[in-house]
C-alpha positions as CSV (number, residue, x, y, z in Angstrom):
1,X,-4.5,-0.2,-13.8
2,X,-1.0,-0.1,-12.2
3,X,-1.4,-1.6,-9.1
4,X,1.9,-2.9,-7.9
5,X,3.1,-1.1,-4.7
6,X,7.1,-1.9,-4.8
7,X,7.5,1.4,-4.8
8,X,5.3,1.8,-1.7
9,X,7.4,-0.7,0.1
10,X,11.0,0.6,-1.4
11,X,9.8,4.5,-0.6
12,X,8.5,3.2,3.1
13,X,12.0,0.6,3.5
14,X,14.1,2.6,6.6
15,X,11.1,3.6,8.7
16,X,8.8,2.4,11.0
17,X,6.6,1.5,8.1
18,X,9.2,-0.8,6.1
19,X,7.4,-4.3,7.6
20,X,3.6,-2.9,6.6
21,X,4.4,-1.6,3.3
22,X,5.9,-4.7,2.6
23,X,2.5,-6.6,3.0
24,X,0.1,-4.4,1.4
25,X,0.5,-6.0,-1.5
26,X,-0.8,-9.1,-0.6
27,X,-3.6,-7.4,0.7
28,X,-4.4,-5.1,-2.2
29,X,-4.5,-8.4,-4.2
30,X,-7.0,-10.2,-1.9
31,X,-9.0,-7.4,-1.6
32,X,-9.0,-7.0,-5.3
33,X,-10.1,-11.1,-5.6
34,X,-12.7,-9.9,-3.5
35,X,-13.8,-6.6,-5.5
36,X,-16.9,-5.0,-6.6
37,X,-19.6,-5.6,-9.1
38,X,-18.8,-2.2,-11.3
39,X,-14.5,-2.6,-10.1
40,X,-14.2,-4.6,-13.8
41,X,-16.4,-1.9,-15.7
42,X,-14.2,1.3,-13.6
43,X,-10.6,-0.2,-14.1
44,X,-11.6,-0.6,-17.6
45,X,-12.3,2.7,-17.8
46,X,-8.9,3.9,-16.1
47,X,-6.7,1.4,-18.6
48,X,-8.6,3.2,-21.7
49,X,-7.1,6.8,-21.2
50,X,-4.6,7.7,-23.9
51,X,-0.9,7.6,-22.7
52,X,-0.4,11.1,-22.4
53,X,3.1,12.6,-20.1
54,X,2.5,16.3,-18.9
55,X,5.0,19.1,-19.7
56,X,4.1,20.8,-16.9
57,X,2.8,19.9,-13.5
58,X,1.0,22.2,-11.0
59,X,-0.2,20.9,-7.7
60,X,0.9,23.6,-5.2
61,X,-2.2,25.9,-6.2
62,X,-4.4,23.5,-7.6
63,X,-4.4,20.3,-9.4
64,X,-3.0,20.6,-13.2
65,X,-1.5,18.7,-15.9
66,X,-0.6,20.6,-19.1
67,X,0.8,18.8,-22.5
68,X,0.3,18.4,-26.1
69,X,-3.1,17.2,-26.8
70,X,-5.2,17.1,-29.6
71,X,-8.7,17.4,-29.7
72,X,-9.5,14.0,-30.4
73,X,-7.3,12.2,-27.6
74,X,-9.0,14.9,-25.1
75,X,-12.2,14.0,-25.8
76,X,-11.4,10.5,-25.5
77,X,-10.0,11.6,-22.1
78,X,-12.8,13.5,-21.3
79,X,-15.1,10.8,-21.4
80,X,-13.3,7.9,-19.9
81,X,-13.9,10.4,-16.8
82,X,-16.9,11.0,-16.9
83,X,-17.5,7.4,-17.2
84,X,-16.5,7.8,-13.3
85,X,-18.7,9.9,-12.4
86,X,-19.5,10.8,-9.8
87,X,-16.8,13.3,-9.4
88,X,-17.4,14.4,-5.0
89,X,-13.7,15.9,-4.4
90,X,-11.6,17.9,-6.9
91,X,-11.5,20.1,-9.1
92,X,-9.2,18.3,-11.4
93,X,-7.6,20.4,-14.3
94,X,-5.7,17.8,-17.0
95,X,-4.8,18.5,-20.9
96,X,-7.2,21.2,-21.1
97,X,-10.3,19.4,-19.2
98,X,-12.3,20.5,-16.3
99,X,-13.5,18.3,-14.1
100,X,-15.9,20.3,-12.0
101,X,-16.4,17.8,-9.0
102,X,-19.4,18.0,-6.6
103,X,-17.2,19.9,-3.9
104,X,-15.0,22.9,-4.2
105,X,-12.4,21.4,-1.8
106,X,-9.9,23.8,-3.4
107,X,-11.6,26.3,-1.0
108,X,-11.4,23.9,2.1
109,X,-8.0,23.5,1.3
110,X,-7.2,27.1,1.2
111,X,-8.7,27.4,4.8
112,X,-6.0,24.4,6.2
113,X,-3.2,24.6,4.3
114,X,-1.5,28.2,5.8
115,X,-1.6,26.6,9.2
116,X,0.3,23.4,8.9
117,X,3.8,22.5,7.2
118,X,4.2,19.3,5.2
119,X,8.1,20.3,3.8
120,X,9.3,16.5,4.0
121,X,6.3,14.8,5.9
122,X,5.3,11.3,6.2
123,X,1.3,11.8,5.4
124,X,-2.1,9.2,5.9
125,X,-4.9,10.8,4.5
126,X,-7.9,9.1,6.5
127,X,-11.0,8.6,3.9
128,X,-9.3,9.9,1.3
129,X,-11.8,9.9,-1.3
130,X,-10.7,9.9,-4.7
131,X,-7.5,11.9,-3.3
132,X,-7.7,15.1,-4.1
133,X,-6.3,16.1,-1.2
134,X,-3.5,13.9,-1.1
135,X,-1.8,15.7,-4.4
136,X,-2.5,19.1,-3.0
137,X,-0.2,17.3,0.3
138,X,2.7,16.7,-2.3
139,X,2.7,20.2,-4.2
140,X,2.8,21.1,-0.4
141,X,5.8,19.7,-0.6
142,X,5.0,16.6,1.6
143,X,7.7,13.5,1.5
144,X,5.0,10.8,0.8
145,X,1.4,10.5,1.3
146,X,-0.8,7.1,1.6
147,X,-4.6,7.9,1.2
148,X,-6.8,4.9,2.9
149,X,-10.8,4.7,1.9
150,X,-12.3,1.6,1.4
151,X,-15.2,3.3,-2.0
152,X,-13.7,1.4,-5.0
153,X,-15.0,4.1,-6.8
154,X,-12.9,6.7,-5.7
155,X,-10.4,4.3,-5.5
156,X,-10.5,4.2,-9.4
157,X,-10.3,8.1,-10.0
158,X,-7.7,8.1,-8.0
159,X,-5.9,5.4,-10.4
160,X,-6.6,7.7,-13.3
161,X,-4.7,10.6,-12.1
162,X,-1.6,8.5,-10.7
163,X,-1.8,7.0,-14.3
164,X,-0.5,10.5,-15.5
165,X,1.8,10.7,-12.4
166,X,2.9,7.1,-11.7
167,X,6.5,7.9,-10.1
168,X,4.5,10.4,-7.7
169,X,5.1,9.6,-3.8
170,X,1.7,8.9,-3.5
171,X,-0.6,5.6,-3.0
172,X,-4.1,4.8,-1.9
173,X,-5.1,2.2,-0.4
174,X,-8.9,0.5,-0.6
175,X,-8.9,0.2,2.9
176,X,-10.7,1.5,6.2
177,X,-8.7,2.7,9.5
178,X,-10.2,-0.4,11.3
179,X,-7.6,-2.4,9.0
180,X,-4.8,-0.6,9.6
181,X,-2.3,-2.6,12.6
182,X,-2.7,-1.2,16.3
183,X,0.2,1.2,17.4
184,X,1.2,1.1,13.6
185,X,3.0,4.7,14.7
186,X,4.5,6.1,11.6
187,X,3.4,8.8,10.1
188,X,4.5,12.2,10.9
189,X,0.9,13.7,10.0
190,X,-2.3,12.1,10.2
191,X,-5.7,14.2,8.3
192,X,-9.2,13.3,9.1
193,X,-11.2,15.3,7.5
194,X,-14.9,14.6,6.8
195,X,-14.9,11.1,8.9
196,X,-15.4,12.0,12.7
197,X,-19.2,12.5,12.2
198,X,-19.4,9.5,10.1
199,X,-18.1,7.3,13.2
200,X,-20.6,5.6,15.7
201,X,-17.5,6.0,18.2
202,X,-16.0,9.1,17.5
203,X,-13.3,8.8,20.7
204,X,-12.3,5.4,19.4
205,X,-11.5,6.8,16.0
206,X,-9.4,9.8,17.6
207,X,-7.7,7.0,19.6
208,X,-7.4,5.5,15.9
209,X,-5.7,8.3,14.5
210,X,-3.3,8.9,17.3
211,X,-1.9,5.3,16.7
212,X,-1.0,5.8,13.3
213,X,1.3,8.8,14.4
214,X,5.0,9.3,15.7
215,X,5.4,10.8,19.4
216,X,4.7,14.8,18.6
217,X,2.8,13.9,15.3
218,X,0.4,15.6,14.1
219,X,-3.2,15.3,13.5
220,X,-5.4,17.8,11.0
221,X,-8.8,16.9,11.7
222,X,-11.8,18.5,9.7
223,X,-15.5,17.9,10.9
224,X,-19.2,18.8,11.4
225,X,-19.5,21.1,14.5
226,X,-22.2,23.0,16.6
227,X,-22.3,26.0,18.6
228,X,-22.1,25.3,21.9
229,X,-20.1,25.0,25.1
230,X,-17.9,21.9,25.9
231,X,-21.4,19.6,27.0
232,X,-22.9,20.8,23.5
233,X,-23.1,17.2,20.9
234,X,-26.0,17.0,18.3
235,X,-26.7,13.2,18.0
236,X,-29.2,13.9,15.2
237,X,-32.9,11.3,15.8
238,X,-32.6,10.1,12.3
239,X,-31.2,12.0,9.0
240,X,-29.0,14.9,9.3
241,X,-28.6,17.3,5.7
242,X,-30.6,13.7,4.4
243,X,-27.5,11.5,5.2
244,X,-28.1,8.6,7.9
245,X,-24.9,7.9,8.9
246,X,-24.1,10.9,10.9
247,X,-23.7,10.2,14.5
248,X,-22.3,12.8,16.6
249,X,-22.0,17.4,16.2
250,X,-19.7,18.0,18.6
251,X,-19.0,21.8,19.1
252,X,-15.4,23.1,19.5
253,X,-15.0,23.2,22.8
254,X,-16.4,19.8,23.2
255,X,-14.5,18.6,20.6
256,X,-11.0,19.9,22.0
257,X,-12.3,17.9,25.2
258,X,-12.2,15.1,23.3
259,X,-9.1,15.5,21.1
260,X,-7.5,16.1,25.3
261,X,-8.8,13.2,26.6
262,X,-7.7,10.4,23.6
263,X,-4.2,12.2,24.3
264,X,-3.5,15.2,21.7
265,X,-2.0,18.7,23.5
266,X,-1.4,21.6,21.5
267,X,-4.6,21.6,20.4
268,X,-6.3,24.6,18.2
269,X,-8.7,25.6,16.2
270,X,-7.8,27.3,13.0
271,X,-10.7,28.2,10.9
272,X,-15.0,27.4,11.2
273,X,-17.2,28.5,8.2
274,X,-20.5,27.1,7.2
275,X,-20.6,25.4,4.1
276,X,-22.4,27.3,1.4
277,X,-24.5,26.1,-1.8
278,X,-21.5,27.5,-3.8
279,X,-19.2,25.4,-1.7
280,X,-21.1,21.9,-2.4
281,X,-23.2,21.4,-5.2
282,X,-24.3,19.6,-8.6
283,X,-22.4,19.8,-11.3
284,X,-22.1,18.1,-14.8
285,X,-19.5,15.5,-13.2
286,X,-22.1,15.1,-10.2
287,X,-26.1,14.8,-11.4
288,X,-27.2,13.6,-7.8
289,X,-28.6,16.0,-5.0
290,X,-26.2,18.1,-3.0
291,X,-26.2,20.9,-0.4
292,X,-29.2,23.2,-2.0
293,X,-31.6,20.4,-1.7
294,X,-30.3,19.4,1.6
295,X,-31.4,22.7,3.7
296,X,-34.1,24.6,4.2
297,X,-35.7,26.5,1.1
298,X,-36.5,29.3,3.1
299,X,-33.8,29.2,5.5
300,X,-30.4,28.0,4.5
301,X,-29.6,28.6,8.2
302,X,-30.9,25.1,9.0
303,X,-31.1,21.7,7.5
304,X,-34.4,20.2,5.8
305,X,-35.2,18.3,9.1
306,X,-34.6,21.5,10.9
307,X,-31.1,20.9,12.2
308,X,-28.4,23.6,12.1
309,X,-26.9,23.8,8.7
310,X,-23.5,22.0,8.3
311,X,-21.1,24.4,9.7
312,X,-17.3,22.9,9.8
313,X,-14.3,23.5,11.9
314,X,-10.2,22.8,12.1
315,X,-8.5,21.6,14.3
316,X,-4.4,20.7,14.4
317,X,-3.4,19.0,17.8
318,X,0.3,17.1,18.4
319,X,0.1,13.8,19.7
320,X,1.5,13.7,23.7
């Protein structure tokens, strides 16, 4: 895998990022002495794909790379992704291949996208994933982007995407928010999307968010909501939609309270929809469970434990 981030730190040199650029690096390499058991087996994987350049290159209404390819070096293609399954965010579209990821976040992306303008932006992408969202950011026409998520395995898909787009303004980092430098203040946007209900202290990781942006930044963040009033937060006892490490439903109203109080004005909502079984759900390039075995069988109003069913809201606030 390509992992040298000169670029990063020559793309990042006259603004308020120039001194951290500089020393990811060294951190990308100790975190890489560090690793993880199947890292070896995954950047194996990513070095295998044929050398392949696109003659075309559409990222503005989905992901796609189009080029001669014959049906040999596809299928050698084809396989070295799969060997990375699983595939959560996408889909990806490359020489022909569909990778039909666990998530539709094409649609999500639909619902954001007409509210916000990225001409020229400075972007983090907070959890990132394997950064799907990051190259629908550029074809958005976004200056640079820096994706942070600390999953090695998304981490590696990522790789094998940037391998067919290595001069692209775009880097992720295997890293969480809690390493990033206090006051770090240089992006012009910061998203969050899928992370605040993952968080034991969601304020703290608003507060989080807010750091990493210029005065008047601003923040696209993407969550699990409620309905409710502004006192309305589901702290679910145990297992919400079978995942443990969701902490805190907010509903809108309660969340704009708290997007007000870590200090974000301008603050709306732009789209809630509840996630349907069309939305999220297995595929060949994700064999695990997903959202139909997650809620109700007779009522895909509510979760298997009885919860409501993941409903998901918008909001774009500026930083004060």
């Amino acid at each position: 895998m390509n992992l040298d981030l000169t670029a990063l730190a020559r793309h990042m040199a006259h603004t308020p990022l120039a001194a951290w650029s500089q020393a990811q690096q060294a951190q990308l390499d100790a975190r890489l002495a560090v690793g993880h058991g199947d890292l070896p087996r995954w950047s194996r994987t990513v070095d295998a794909l044929p050398a392949l350049t696109p003659q075309a290159v559409g990222l503005s209404d989905s992901f796609r790379l189009h080029g001669e390819c014959d049906d040999t070096t596809r299928e050698s293609i084809r396989q070295a992704l799969m060997g990375l399954s699983p595939w959560r965010k996408g889909p990806f579209e490359l020489f022909g291949i569909h990778v039909d990821s666990e998530w539709r976040s094409d649609w999500k992306w639909s619902r954001v996208s007409p509210h916000l303008d990225l001409q020229g932006k400075r972007i983090l992408d907070v959890g990132c994933g394997n950064g799907y969202y990051m190259w629908r950011m550029l074809g958005a026409g976004a200056d640079s982007v820096v994706g942070i998520d600390p999953n090695w395995l998304f981490f590696c898909q990522f790789q094998a995407m940037k391998r067919y787009l290595p001069d692209a303004p775009a880097w992720h980092l295997p890293i969480g928010i809690e390493e990033l430098p206090a006051r770090l203040e240089g992006f012009d946007t910061v998203f969050s999307m899928g992370v605040l209900y993952h968080r034991r202290s969601p304020i703290d990781h608003l507060l989080e968010l807010r750091d990493c942006l210029l005065k008047g930044g601003e923040l696209v963040l993407e969550t699990l909501v409620i309905e409710g009033d502004r006192h309305s937060v589901l702290v679910p006892e145990d297992r919400y939609a079978q995942m443990r490490n969701v902490w805190f439903l907010p509903s809108v109203a309660a969340l704009e309270l708290w997007l007000r109080r870590a200090g974000f004005e301008d603050i709306r909502c732009v789209d809630v929809s509840v996630t349907s079984i069309q939305e999220q759900r297995s595929t060949e390039w994700m064999r695990y469970q997903s959202l139909p075995d997650f809620l109700d069988a007779d009522d895909h109003g509510k979760t298997i434990e009885g919860l409501p069913a993941p409903m998901r809201a918008v909001i774009v606030a500026r930083k004060a």
